[in-house]
N, C-alpha and C positions, 0 to 999 in steps of 0.2 A: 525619730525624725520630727523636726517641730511644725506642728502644723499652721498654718498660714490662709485668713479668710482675708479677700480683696472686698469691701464693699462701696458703695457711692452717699451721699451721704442720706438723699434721699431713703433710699436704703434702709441704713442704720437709723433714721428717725423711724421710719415705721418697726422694724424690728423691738427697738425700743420700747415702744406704743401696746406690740403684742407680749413680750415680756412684763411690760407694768415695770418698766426700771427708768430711773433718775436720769438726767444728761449727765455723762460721764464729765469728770472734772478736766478730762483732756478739750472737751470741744468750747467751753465758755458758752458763754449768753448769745444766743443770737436772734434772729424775728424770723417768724414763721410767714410765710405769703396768706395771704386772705384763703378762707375756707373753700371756695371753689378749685381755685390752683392747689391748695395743698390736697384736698381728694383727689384731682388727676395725677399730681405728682407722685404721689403715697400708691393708687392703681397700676400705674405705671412701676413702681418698684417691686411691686408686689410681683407682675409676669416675669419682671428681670430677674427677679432671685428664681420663681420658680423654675425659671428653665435653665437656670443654674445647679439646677438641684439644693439648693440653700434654703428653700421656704416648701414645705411640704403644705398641697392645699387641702382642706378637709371632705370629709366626705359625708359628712352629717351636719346641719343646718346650726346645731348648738356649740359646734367645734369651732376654734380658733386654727389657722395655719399657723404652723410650726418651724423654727430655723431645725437641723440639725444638733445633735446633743452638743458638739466640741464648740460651735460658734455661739451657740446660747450662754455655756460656762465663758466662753472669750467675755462675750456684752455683759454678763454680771458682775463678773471681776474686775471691770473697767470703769461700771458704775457705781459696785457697792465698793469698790478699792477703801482697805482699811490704812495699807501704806502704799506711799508710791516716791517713784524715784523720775525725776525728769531731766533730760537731757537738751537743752539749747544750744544749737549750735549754730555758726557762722562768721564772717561774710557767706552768702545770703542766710537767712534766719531757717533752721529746720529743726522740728521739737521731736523728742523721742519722751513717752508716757511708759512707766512699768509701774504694774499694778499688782499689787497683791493682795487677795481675800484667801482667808484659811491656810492651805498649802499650796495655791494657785497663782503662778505669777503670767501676766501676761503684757506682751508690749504692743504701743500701738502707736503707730507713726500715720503720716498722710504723704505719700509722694508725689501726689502731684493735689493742687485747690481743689475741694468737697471731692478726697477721695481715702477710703481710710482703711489701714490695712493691721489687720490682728493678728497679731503670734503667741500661740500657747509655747509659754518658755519651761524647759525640763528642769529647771531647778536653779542653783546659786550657781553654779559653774556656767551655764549659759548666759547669764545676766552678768556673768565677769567679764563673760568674753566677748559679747556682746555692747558692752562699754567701753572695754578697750577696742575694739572695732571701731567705735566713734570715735572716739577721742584723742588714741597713740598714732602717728605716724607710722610708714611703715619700716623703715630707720629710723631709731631715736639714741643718738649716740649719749655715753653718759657726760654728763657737762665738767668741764674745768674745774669749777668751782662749785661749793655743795652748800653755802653758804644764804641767809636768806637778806633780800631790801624790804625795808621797810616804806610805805609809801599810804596813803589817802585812794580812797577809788576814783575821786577825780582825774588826783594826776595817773594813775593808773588809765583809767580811761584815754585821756591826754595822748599817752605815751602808745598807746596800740592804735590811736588814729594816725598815730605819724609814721609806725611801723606800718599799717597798712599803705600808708601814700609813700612809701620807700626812702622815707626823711626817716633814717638812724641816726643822724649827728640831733636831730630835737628830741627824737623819742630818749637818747643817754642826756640832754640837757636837762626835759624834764625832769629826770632820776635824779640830777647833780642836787636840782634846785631842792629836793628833800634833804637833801646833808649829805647826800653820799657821796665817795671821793669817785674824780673822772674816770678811773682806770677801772672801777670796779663796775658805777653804770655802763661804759663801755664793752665790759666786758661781759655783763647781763643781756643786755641786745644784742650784741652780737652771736650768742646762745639761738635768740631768734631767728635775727635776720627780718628781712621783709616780707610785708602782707602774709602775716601769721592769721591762723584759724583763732578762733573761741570759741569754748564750748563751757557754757556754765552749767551747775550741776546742784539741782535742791531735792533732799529727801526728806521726807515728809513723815512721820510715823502715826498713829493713832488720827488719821486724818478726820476724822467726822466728831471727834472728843475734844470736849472742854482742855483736856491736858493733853492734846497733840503737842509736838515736841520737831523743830526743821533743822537743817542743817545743810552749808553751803560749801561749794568749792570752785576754784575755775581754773580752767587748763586753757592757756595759750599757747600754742605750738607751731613752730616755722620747720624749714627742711633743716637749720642750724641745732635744734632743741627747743624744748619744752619748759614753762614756768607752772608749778603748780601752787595757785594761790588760793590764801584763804585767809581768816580773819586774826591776827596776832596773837587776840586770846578772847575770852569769851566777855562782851560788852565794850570790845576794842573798838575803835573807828579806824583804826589800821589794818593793813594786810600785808600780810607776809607773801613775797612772792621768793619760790624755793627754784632754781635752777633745777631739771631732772631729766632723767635718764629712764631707757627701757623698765630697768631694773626696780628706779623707784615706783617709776608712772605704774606697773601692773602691782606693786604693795600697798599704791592709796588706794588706787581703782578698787582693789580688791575688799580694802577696809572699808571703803564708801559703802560698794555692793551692799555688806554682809550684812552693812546698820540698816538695810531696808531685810533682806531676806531672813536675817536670824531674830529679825522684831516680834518681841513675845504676842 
């Protein structure tokens, strides 16, 4: 059973603080309130966890309080993350963090503004399944055509603001205006449909190294089908967008996965 910490974020600075660990790469840069509000605020998380049972208080004057063993291993994993896989998704923006240190992978998303929730994941099968959870629809029929366009991220971009605003006749124009014949742009959005999701996808490997090494994909999905795009080929300025199916979507998903979980 995967275990699962809810904390706030106050919270998780102070934890942080008592561990002696880095701001994890999931929370970026932000400013701390002046020294008086951040003691009350840090005090105050400090009773919330404990009567959470989350922060064990000491009982000797030279001791530090203590999270739990599982949510301590959660917050190092997350800080010292050697690879990590992150997931952006939307219309509205929501990020999912997996992080992996040694044989530990762990995800950590935020459901609602300064709230952040850790899951200890049991291994590559979870973090498969767990992407395709984001990502696949829960029908994704297999598409017509198997076939890829080629296009710029621009008009890419272009093309899924018109899809989101229910204009399919500009988002297949856009298409056209790359070279490609009507029948075929047409027949790519329509794959879609209107106000399709996005979910972009970057893994990161040796993330704290001189020779870290990324790698990117993006899935657009309507209730019609799925695009799975990526970069034509390596130093392209194009991208390939692949029509796909149940069938594909869980073979890439699965090969994205594995380049974070089987990283030496």
């Amino acid at each position: 059973m995967t275990q699962t910490f809810q904390i706030s974020h106050a919270e998780l600075l102070l934890l942080l603080g008592l561990l002696e660990l880095p701001r994890p790469f999931a929370l970026g840069q932000s400013a701390l309130p002046e020294r008086p509000v951040l003691e009350g605020v840090l005090s105050a998380a400090a009773g919330s966890l404990a009567a959470r049972d989350l922060l064990t208080m000491p009982t000797q004057p030279d001791q530090q309080p203590q999270p739990p063993p599982e949510l301590a291993t959660a917050l190092r994993v997350s800080a010292l993350a050697e690879h990590l896989l992150i997931v952006a998704s939307g219309p509205p923006t929501r990020l999912c963090h997996i992080s992996r240190a040694d044989k530990h992978l762990v995800m950590h998303t935020s459901p609602v503004p300064d709230v952040h929730r850790f899951a200890l994941l049991l291994g590559a099968g979870q973090v498969l399944e767990t992407l395709l959870t984001t990502v696949m629809p829960v029908t994704l029929p297999e598409p017509a055509i198997e076939q890829p366009l080629f296009l710029n991220g621009e008009a890419l971009l272009a093309a899924f603001n018109a899809l989101q605003r229910n204009d399919l006749n500009l988002a297949a124009s856009l298409l056209e205006q790359q070279g490609h014949s009507s029948e075929m742009a047409r027949m790519l959005v329509k794959t879609v449909g209107p106000q399709p999701t996005r979910h972009a996808l970057v893994a990161i490997r040796k993330l704290r190294r001189p020779d870290s090494v990324a790698r990117g994909a993006m899935v657009i999905s309507g209730q019609q089908g799925s695009w799975w795009i990526a970069p034509e080929s390596e130093g392209s300025d194009l991208l390939a967008l692949w029509p796909i199916g149940g069938r594909g979507m869980r073979a890439r998903v699965s090969e994205f996965g594995a380049w974070i979980c089987e990283a030496a």
